[in-house]
N, C-alpha and C positions, 0 to 999 in steps of 0.2 A: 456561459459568457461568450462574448461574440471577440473574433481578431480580426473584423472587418477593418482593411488597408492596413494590417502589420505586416510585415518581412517579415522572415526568418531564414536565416539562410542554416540550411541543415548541413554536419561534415559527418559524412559518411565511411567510419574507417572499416581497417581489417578485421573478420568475427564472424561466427556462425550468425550471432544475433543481428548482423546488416539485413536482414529478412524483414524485421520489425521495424527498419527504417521507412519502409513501403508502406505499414497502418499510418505509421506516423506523420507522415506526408498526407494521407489520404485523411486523419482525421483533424489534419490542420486548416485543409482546405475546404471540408465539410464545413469548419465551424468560419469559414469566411476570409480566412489566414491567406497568403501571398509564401510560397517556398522556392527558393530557387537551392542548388544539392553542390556540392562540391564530392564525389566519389573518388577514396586514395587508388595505389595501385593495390594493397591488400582487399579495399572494399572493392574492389572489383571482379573478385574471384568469386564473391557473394551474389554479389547482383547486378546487373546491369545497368552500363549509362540508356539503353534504351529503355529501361524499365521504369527507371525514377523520372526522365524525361519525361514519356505518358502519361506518371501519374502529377505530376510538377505542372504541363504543359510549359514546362520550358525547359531551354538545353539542359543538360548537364555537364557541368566542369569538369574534365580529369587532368589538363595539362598546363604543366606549369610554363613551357615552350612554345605553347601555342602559338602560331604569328600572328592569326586573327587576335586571340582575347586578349594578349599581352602588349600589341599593338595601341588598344585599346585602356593598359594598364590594368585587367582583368583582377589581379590577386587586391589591390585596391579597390575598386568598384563594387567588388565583393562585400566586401565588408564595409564600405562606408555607405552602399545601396539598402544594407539590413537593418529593422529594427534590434534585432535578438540574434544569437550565432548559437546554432547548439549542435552539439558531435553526438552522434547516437549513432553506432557504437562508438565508444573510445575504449579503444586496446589498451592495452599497457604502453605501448611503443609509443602510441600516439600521444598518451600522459605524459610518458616521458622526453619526448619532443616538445610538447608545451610548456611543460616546466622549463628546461633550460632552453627555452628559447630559439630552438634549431628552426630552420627553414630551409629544406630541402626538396619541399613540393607543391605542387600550390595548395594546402589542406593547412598545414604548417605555416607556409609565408603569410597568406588570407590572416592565418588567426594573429599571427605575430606583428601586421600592419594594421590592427583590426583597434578601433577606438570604439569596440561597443559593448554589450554586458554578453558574459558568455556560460553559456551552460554546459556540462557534458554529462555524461551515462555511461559510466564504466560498465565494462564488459570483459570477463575472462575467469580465466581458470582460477579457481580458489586458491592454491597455494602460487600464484602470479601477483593476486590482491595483496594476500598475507606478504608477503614479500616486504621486508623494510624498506630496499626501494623505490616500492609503488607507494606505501604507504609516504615514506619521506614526499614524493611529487606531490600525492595529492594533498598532504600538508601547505606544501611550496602553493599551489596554486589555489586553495580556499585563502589564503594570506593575502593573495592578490587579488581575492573576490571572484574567483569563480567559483559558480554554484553549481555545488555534486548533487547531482540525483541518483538513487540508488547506491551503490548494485543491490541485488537482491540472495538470498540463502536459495540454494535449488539445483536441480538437475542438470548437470552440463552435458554439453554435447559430448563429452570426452567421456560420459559415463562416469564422471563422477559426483559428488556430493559437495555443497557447500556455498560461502560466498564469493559472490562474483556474477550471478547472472543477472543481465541488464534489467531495468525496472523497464515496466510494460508500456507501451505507448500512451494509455489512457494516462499514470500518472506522470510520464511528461507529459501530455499535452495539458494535466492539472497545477504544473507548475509552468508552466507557458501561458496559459489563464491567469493565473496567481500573476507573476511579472507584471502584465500588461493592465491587469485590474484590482490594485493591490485596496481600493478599497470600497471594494465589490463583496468583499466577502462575507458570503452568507449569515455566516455564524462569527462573525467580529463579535466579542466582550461577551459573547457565551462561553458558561463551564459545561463541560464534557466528560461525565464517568465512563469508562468501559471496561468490560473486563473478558478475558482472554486466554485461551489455552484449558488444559485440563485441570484437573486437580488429584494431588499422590494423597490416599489417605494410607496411615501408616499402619503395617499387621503388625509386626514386630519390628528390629535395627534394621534387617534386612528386605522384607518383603512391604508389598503396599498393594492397594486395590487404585485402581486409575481406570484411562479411556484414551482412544486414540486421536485427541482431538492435538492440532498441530498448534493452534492458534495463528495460523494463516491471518482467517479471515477478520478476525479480532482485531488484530497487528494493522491492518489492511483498515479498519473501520478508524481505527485510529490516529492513525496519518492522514486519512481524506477529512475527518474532521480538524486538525491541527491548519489541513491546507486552508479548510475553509473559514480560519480564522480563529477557531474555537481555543480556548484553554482546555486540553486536555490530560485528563486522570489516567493511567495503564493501568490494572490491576493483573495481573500474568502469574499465571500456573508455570510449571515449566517446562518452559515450550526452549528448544533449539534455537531461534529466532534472534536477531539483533533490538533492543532496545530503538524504536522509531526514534527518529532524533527530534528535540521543542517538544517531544512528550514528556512528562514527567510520570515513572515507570516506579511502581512497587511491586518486586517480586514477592510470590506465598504459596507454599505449600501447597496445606488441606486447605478444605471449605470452610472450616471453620478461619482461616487466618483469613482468607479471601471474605467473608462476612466482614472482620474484625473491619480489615482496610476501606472496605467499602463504606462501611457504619463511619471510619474515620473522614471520610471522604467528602460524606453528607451534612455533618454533625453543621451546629450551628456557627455562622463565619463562611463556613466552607461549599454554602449548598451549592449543588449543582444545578443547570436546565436540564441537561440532557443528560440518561443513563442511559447505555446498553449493555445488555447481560449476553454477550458471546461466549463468555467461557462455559465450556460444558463443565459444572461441578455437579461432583459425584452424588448422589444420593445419599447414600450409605455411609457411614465411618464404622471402626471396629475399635473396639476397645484395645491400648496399644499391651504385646506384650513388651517388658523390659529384657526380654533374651530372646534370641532367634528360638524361632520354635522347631526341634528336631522332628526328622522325620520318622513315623512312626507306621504301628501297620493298618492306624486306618487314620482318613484323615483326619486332622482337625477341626471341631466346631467352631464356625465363626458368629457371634455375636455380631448384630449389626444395631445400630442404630441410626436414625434419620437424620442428618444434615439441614442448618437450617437451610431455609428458601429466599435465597438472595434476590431473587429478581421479586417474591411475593413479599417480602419484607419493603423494599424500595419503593414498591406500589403504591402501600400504605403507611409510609416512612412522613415523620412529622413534618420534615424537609424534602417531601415528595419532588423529585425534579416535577419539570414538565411535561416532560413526556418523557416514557418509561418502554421503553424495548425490549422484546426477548427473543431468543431463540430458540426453534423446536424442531432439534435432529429425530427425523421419525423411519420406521421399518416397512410400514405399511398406515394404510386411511390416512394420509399425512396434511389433507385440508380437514378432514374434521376433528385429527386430533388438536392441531391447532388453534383449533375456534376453541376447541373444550379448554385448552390453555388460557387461552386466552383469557374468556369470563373467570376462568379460576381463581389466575396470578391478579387479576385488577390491572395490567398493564393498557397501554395504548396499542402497540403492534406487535406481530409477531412476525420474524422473518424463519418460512419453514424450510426444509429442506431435506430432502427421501435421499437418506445414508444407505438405504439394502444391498446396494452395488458396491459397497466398498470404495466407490472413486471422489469422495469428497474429503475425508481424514485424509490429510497431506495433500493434498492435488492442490493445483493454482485456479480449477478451475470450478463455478458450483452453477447449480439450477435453483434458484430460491423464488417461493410466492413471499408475497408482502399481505399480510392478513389480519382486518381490522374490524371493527364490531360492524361495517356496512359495507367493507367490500374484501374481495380478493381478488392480485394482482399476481400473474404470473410473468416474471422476470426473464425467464430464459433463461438456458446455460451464458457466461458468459466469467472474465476473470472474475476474483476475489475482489482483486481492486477496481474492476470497472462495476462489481455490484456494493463495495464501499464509497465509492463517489455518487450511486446510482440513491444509498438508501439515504445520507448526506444530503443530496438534493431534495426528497422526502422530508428531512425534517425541516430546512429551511423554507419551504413551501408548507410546515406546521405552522411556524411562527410566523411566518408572511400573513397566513389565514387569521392567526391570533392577536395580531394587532393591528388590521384590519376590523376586528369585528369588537375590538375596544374602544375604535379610533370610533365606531359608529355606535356607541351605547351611550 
């Protein structure tokens, strides 16, 4: 989607994550966009007015005393020169400055004279989020119509764990698209299955067999389709992860609930266009014991038995989406074991991706081919979310093809 002649005026607060305000700049302007930067005195410890200025080409704001800009009525002009205002990072401080209304800087006065639609992107430490205080603003100000993006579950710079880290540039700049071309989207009045994370099959109360699948990507797949208009289905193992928000999320165990839901998902009334089978489920299940099993002095035999095949069932499901998607986390030969998936399962594509390094279970970041009965496409490393928007565009360029070559029969 193109932002040829939109504004945006970006406010750049205080946060490790002001770094990522720099992609975001640069990929607003790639796509045609107009940015001009409002930098507080916290986002300035981060990055530079001459940094965002070169990548802007244009000044950037830091004073609220200015005698030139204020001259000029600058904290006005600001915001009435913008199509769209969006804060990437927004602290906590900075939330809580806009909720009640404070104006003590030009970042603050701009938004608080500002008569335009405003977006932010929280950013900070998890137990900062968790916070009732934070919580209560950002209540305060979805009430008022401002739209939250993110935060995201993940690694802080503080070394800790959890929510709070700002969502990626690519999916703001996919709700900054959204905004501007609300019906543009790809996938309007399409149904969308996917399913996500791992799967615990149970040994006994206590133990289970599983996999170290995070449901990242899954999560990820399913918000870029919600962005792009889709009705979309979550099916989630359980995974750590916040429920995507406008998705409609069924948590499940084993594989076998994770079939049940899906089956439910598909059944007649319900069909869907689009499935994708992200979740890595398990192979295997074991017959459950009803008591933990002690420990003994050799181990326990475990009984396995086969799981059905969710994505090969879906394939050839009566209610067959459209197109039908899988993925294949592989160790080694990872384009041909793919293809051999591929024919196997009856699906349409396969997104693969070489797990032997250990850096794709939990990381934000993957390397995936796109692999089809006539080609293969090699993706690159790149996020989660800029390769769920990437495979997103993929499918709407399915359908694009699909009724194109109806309109011509």
């Amino acid at each position: 989607m193109s932002l040829k002649d939109k504004s945006i005026l970006l406010v750049i607060s205080g946060g490790i994550a002001a770094y990522k305000a720099l992609e975001l700049i640069r990929l607003i302007r790639k796509n045609g966009g107009y940015v001009r930067a409002i930098i507080t005195h916290g986002g300035q410890q981060f990055v530079t007015p001459l940094s965002v200025s070169a990548l802007c080409e244009e000044q950037a704001y830091t004073d609220l005393w200015s005698l030139k800009d204020e001259t000029e009525m600058g904290h006005i002009r600001l915001s009435r020169e913008a199509d769209l205002i969006v804060v990437a990072p927004a602290s906590a401080d900075f939330l809580a400055k806009l909720a009640h209304g404070r104006a003590d800087d030009l970042a603050s006065t701009t938004l608080l004279a500002a008569d335009k639609p405003i977006f932010v992107a929280p950013a900070m430490n998890h137990k900062m989020w968790d916070n009732a205080a934070t919580q209560a603003n950002i209540q305060t100000l979805q009430a008022r119509g401002v739209q939250i993006i993110g935060p995201h579950e993940g690694d802080m710079a503080c070394g800790e764990y959890g929510m709070g880290r700002m969502a990626e540039p690519e999916e703001i700049l996919g709700a900054i698209e959204n905004f501007f071309n609300p019906a543009a989207q790809p996938l309007a009045g399409r149904k969308a299955l996917v399913t996500s994370g791992p799967t615990f099959e149970a040994i006994d109360p206590v133990r289970f067999l599983g996999n170290r699948s995070s449901g990242k990507q899954g999560h990820a797949i399913a918000a870029a389709l919600r962005d792009a208009g889709a009705e979309v289905t979550l099916i989630s193992g359980p995974v750590a992860l916040p429920d995507p928000a406008g998705v409609t999320t069924t948590h499940v165990e084993s594989g076998a609930q994770m079939m049940a839901a899906c089956e439910g998902a598909v059944k007649d009334g319900k069909a869907a266009d689009i499935a994708i089978c992200a979740a890595a489920v398990s192979d295997w299940s074991v017959e459950v014991q009803d008591h933990k099993i002690k420990k003994n002095d050799a181990p326990p035999t475990l009984a396995l038995k086969e799981n059905a095949d969710i994505l090969a069932a879906l394939a050839v499901h009566k209610q067959r989406p459209q197109i039908v998607i899988g993925f294949a986390a592989e160790t080694e030969n990872l384009l041909e074991n793919a293809q051999a998936k591929l024919a196997r399962k009856g699906c349409d594509m396969i997104v693969a991706n070489n797990v032997s390094d250990e850096k794709v279970f939990g990381a934000d970041q993957n390397h995936a081919y796109l692999v089809t009965s006539h080609d293969c496409q090699d993706w690159g490393p790149q996020s989660k979310d800029a390769l769920a928007r990437q495979l997103v565009q993929t499918i709407a360029e399915f359908f694009n093809k699909d009724e194109v070559r109806h309109a011509a029969e």
